[in-house]
Structure formats: structure tokens, C-alpha cells
C-alpha positions as CSV (number, residue, x, y, z in Angstrom):
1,X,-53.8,161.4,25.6
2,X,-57.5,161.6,24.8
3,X,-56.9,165.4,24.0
4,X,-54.4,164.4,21.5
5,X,-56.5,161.8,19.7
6,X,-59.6,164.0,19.7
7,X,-58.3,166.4,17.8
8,X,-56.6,165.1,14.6
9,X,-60.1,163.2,14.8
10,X,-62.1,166.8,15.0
11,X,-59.7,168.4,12.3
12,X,-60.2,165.5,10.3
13,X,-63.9,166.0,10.5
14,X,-64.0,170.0,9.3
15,X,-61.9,169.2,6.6
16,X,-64.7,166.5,5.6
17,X,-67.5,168.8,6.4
18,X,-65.8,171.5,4.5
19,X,-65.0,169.4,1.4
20,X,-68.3,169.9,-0.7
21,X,-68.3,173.8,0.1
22,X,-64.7,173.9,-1.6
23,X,-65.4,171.8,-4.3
24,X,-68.7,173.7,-5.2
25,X,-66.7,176.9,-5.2
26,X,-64.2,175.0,-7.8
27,X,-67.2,174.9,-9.7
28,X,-68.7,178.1,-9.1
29,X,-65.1,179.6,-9.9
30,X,-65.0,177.6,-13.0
31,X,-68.0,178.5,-14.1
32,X,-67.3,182.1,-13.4
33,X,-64.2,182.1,-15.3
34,X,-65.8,180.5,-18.5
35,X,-68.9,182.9,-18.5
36,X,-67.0,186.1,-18.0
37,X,-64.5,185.1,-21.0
38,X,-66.6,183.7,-23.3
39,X,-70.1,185.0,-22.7
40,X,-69.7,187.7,-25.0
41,X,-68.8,185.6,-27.9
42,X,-71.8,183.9,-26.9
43,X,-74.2,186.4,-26.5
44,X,-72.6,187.8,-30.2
45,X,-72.9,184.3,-31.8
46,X,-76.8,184.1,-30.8
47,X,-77.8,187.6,-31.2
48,X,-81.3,187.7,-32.7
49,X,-82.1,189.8,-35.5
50,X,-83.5,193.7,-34.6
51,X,-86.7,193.2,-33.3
52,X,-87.2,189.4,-33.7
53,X,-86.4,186.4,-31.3
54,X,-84.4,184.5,-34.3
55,X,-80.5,184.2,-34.0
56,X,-78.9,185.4,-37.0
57,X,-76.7,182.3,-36.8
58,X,-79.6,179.8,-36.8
59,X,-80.7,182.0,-40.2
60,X,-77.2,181.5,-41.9
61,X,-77.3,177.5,-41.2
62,X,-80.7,177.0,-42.3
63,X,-80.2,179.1,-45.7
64,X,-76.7,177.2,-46.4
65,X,-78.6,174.1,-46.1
66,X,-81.3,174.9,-48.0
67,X,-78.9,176.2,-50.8
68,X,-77.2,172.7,-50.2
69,X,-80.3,171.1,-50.9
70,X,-81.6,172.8,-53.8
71,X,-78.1,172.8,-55.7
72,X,-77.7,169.3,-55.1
73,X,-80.9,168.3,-56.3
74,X,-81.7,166.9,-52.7
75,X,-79.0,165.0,-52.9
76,X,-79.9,164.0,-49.5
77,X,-82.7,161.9,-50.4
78,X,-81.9,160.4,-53.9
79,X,-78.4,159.6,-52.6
80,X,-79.9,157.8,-49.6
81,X,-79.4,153.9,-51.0
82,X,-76.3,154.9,-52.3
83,X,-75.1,156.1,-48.8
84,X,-76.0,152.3,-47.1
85,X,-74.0,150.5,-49.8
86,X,-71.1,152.2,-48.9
87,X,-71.5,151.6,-44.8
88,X,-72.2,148.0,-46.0
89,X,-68.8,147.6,-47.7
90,X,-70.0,147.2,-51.5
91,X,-67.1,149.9,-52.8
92,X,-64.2,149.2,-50.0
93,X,-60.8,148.5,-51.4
94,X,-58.3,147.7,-49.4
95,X,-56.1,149.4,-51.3
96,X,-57.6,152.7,-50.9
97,X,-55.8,155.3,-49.2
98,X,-57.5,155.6,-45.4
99,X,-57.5,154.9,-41.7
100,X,-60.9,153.8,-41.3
101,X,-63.8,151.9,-42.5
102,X,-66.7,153.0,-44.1
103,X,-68.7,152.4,-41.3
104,X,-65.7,153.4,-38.8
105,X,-66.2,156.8,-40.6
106,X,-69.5,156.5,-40.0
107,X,-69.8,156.0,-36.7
108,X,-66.9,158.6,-35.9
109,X,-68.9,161.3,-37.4
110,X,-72.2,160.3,-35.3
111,X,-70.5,160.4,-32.1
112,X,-70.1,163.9,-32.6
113,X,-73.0,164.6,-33.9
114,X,-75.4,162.4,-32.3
115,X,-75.6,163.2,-28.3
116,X,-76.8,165.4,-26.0
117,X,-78.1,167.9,-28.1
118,X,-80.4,165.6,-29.3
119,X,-82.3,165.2,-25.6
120,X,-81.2,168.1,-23.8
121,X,-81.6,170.4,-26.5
122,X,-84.6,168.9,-27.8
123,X,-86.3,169.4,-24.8
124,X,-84.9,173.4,-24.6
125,X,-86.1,174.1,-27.9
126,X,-89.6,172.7,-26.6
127,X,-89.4,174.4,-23.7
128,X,-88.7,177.7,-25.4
129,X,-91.2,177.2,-28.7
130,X,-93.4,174.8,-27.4
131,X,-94.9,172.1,-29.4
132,X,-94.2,173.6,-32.9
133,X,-90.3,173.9,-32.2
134,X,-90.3,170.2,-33.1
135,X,-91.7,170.5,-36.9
136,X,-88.8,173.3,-37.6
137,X,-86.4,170.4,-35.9
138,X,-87.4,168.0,-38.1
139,X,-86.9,170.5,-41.0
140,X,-83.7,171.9,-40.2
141,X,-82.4,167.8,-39.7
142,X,-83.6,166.9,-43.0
143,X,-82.2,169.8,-45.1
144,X,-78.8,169.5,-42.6
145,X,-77.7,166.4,-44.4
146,X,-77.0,168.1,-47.3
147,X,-74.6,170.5,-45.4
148,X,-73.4,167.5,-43.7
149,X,-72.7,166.4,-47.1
150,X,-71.5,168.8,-48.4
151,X,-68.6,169.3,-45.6
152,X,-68.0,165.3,-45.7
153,X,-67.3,165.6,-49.7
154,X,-65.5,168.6,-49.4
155,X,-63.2,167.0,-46.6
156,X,-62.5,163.8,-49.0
157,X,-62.0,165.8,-51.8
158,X,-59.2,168.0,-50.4
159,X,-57.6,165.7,-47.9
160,X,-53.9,165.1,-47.4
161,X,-52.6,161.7,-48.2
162,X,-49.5,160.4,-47.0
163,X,-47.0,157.8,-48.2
164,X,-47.6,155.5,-45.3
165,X,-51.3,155.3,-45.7
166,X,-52.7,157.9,-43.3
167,X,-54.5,160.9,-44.1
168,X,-55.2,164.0,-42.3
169,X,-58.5,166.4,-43.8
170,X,-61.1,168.8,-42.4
171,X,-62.4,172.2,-42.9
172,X,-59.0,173.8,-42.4
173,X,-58.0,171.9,-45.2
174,X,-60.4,172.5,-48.0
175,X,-60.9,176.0,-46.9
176,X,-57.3,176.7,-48.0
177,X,-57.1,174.1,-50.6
178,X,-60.3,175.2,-52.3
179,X,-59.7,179.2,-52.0
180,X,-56.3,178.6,-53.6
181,X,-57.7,177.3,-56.4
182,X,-59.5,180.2,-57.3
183,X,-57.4,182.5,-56.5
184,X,-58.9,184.1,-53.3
185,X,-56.5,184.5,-50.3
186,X,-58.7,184.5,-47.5
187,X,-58.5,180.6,-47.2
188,X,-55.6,180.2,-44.5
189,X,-57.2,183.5,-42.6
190,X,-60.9,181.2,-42.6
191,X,-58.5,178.2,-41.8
192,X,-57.1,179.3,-39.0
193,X,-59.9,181.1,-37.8
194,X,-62.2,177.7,-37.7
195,X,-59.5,175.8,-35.9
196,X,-59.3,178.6,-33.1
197,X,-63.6,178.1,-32.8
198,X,-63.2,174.5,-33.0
199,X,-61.3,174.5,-29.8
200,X,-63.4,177.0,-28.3
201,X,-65.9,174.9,-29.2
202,X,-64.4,171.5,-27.6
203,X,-63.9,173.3,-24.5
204,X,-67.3,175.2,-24.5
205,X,-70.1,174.1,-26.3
206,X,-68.8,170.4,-26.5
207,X,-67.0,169.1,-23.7
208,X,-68.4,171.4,-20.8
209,X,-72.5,170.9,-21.9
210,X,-71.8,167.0,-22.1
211,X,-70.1,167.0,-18.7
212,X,-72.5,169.2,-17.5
213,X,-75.5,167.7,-18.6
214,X,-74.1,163.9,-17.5
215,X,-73.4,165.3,-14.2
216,X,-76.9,166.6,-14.1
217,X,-78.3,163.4,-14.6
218,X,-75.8,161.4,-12.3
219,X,-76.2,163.7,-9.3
220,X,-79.7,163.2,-9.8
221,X,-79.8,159.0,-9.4
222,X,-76.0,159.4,-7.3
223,X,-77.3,162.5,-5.3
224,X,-75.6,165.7,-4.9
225,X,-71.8,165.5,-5.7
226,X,-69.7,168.2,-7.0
227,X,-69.3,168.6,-10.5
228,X,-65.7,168.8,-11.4
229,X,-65.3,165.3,-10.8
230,X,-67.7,163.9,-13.3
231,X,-65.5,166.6,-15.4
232,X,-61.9,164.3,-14.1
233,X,-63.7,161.0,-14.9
234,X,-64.6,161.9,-18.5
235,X,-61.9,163.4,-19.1
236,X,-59.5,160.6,-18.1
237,X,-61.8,158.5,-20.5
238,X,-61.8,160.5,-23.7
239,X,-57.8,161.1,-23.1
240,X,-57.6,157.4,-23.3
241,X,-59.8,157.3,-26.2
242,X,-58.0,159.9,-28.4
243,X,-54.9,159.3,-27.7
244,X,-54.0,156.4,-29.6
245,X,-55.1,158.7,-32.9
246,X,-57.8,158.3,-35.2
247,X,-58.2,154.1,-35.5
248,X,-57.9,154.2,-31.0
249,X,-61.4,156.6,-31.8
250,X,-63.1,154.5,-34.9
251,X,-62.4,151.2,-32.9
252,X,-64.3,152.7,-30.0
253,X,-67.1,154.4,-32.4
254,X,-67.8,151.6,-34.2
255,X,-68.6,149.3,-31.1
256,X,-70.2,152.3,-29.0
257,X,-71.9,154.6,-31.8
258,X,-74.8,151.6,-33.1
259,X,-75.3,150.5,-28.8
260,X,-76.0,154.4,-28.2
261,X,-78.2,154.6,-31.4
262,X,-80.1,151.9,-30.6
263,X,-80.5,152.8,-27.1
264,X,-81.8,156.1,-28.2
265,X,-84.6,155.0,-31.0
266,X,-85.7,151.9,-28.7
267,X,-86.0,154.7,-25.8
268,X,-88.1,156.8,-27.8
269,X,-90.3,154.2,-28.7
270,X,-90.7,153.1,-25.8
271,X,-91.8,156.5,-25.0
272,X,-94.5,156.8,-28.1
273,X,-95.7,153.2,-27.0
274,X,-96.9,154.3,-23.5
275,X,-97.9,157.4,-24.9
276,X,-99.8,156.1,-27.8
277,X,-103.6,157.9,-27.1
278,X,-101.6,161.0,-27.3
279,X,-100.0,161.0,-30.7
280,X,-103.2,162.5,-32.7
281,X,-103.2,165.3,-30.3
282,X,-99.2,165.8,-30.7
283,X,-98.9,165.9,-34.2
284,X,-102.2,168.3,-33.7
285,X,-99.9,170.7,-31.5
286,X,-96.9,170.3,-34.0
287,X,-98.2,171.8,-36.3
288,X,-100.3,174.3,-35.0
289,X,-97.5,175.9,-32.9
290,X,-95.3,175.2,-36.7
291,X,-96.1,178.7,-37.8
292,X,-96.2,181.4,-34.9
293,X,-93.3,183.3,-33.8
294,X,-92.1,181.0,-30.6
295,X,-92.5,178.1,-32.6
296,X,-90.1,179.5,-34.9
297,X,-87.4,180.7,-32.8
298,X,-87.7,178.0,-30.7
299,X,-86.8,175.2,-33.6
């Protein structure tokens, strides 16, 4: 009788004891997959230029921005008031065609732009260019908004609007919509092609680094856990996010998006505050590191 208790018990046990090595070789297996499918795409993507450190993709952003920028008249800045009146309201009509708020819109837009990448790769771009990565940052951010604008505009001006009220727009919209116009058929061929990255992207560079880097920082307070189910748990919350369509996502954004930004500028004060003898010498190693190579690349 004892025999026959004991050893359920003892197989019970193993399985326990084996549980973390099989999950972390989920992991290690998904991991595995993703790298040896996609890490060429990768490595093409970020590919410096011949005989520099500077990723040829990183060049084409920056230039479209500043082109943005100068075209527009830095429509980024002058525009700026403009930009709060509408969040506020002043030019809603109720009988415009739309899903969503100003603000909604807004805050949509944030919560994929704002995130992550704004700690984590903050702190790689440091870690890679040092102090000076941070003034080419703050550079890059400011001349972004005009391609930010620019692909906002763009997505207004060529959206779909359907008798019912809703409206469907993006990139693979206006790229066929505004190549028709003049006559050049690569528009569907660009459409199609960014709607294939955009889901490599969700899946990649979007989804996975989130999870990844939340897991990071919940294994650290939680202790070790295995990874894939901090992948389950998001993913049973943004599925329950998205799918009640665009308003299910803006109702969530607008209650979640100003929180997270607040959270974020009152951290980082916080941070400066009990920092605050070391400013001078920050700003000092900003812009000193600014111009040299690492400083460069790493911004």
C-alpha cells in the first residue's frame, strides 16, 4: 500500500522538478526559431554603412525627417498650439466622419509609440554611445514629429470612409491611393509589402521585445519564472483589448495612455530630483560625447 502511494507521489514530484527545465527549452526553442528565420532580415535591416558603425536605415529615417522638417517649414513647432486645440476638442463635430476622439486618436497613436523603447532602448543607445547618444536622441525625436506628421496627414487624407460612419486608413492606403494619382504603379507592390513588415514587425520587434523586456523586469521582483507565460498573460490581454475593434482600443488608450505618461515624466523627475548635483556634469558629457563616432551611432 505504501509502495503504491509513494510512487504517484515521487512521479508527481519529477514532473515538478522537471517543469522549469521544459519550459525554458520552450523558450530556448522559441527563441531559436525566431533568430534563425528572421535574423537575417535583421542583420540586413541594420547593416552599417562600409566602414562605419551607422545603420543605413537609421540614415534614411533621419534624412526623411529632416526633409519633413525643412519642407514643412518645421511644421512641428509652429503647428504645436494648433495640435493642443484639437486634443482639447475646439474643432470636433460630431458629425464628422470617425470612430474616435481627437484625443482617443491621440492616445491610440502613443501607445504605440510611447513604450519600451523609450527605457530599454534609451538605456542601449547609452550603453552603446555613451553619454552623447542622448543629444542625437533628442534630435532625431524632435525632427521625428514631422515624419509622424507627415504619415498622420497622409493617413487622414487618403482614408476610406464608409456609409455607416467607420473608416479604415494607414500606410497601405495612401501608398496606393497616392501613387495612383500620379500615375506610378508601384503603390499596391509598396502596400502590400508594408503590411507583410508590419506583421513581422508585431510579432518581432513589437510584441516579442515588450514581452521580453516585462518578463525581464517581472522575473526580476517575481524571481525566476519561465518566459512564455508572461508571453500567455499578455497576450490573453491585448486579445481582449483588440478584439472589440478600434473604439474597444481608444476606450482603453484613452484611460491608460495619460496614467502611463504621467507615470513616465513623474519617474524621470524623480530621477533628476535625487540626481540634481549631477546635472551640470550630464549636460557636460552630452555634449562632449555629441560629436564622436560612438556618440553618433549610438543615437
Amino acid at each position: 500500500m505504501r509502495h503504491h502511494i509513494t510512487a504517484p507521489l515521487l512521479a508527481a514530484a519529477g514532473l515538478v522538478a522537471a517543469a522549469p527545465a521544459f519550459a525554458q527549452s520552450i523558450d530556448e526553442q522559441v527563441n531559436q526559431m525566431f533568430a534563425s528565420s528572421t535574423g537575417w532580415f535583421v542583420n540586413l535591416i541594420f547593416s552599417p554603412f562600409p566602414g562605419t558603425s551607422f545603420p543605413w536605415i537609421v540614415a534614411w529615417l533621419v534624412i526623411a525627417a529632416t526633409v519633413f522638417t525643412v519642407y514643412f517649414g518645421l511644421i512641428q513647432f509652429r503647428a504645436f498650439p494648433h495640435s493642443i486645440a484639437l486634443v482639447r476638442g475646439d474643432y470636433s463635430d460630431p458629425n464628422d466622419a470617425g470612430e474616435v476622439s481627437h484625443f482617443q486618436a491621440l492616445a491610440t497613436a502613443l501607445s504605440g509609440t510611447v513604450g519600451l523603447g523609450n527605457i530599454a532602448g534609451v538605456a542601449v543607445a547609452v550603453g552603446i554611445g555613451g553619454p552623447g547618444a542622448t543629444f542625437w536622441m533628442i534630435l532625431a525625436g524632435l525632427m521625428g514629429m514631422a515624419s509622424k506628421f507627415t504619415e498622420c496627414t497622409l493617413g487622414v487624407k487618403y482614408r476610406n470612409e464608409y456609409a455607416d460612419g467607420t473608416v479604415s486608413g494607414g500606410p497601405m492606403y495612401y501608398l496606393t491611393k497616392g501613387f495612383d494619382e500620379r500615375g506610378i504603379p508601384a503603390g499596391k507592390f509598396l502596400a502590400v509589402l508594408f503590411s507583410v513588415f508590419c506583421i513581422l514587425g508585431a510579432l518581432g520587434g513589437g510584441n516579442m521585445f515588450q514581452a521580453n523586456q516585462a518578463h525581464q523586469q517581472l522575473s526580476g521582483v517575481l524571481g525566476e519564472y519561465p518566459g512564455w507565460i508572461t508571453g500567455v498573460i499578455f497576450a490573453v490581454i491585448v486579445f481582449a483589448v483588440i478584439v472589440g475593434g478600434l473604439k474597444s482600443i481608444a476606450r482603453v488608450t484613452e484611460k491608460v495612455v495619460p496614467f502611463m505618461g504621467v507615470l513616465y515624466v513623474l519617474t524621470a523627475l524623480v530621477i533628476i530630483f535625487i540626481n540634481y548635483d549631477k546635472i551640470g556634469w550630464a549636460f557636460s558629457q552630452i555634449f562632449e560625447g555629441a560629436f564622436t563616432g560612438l556618440g553618433v551611432a549610438g543615437g
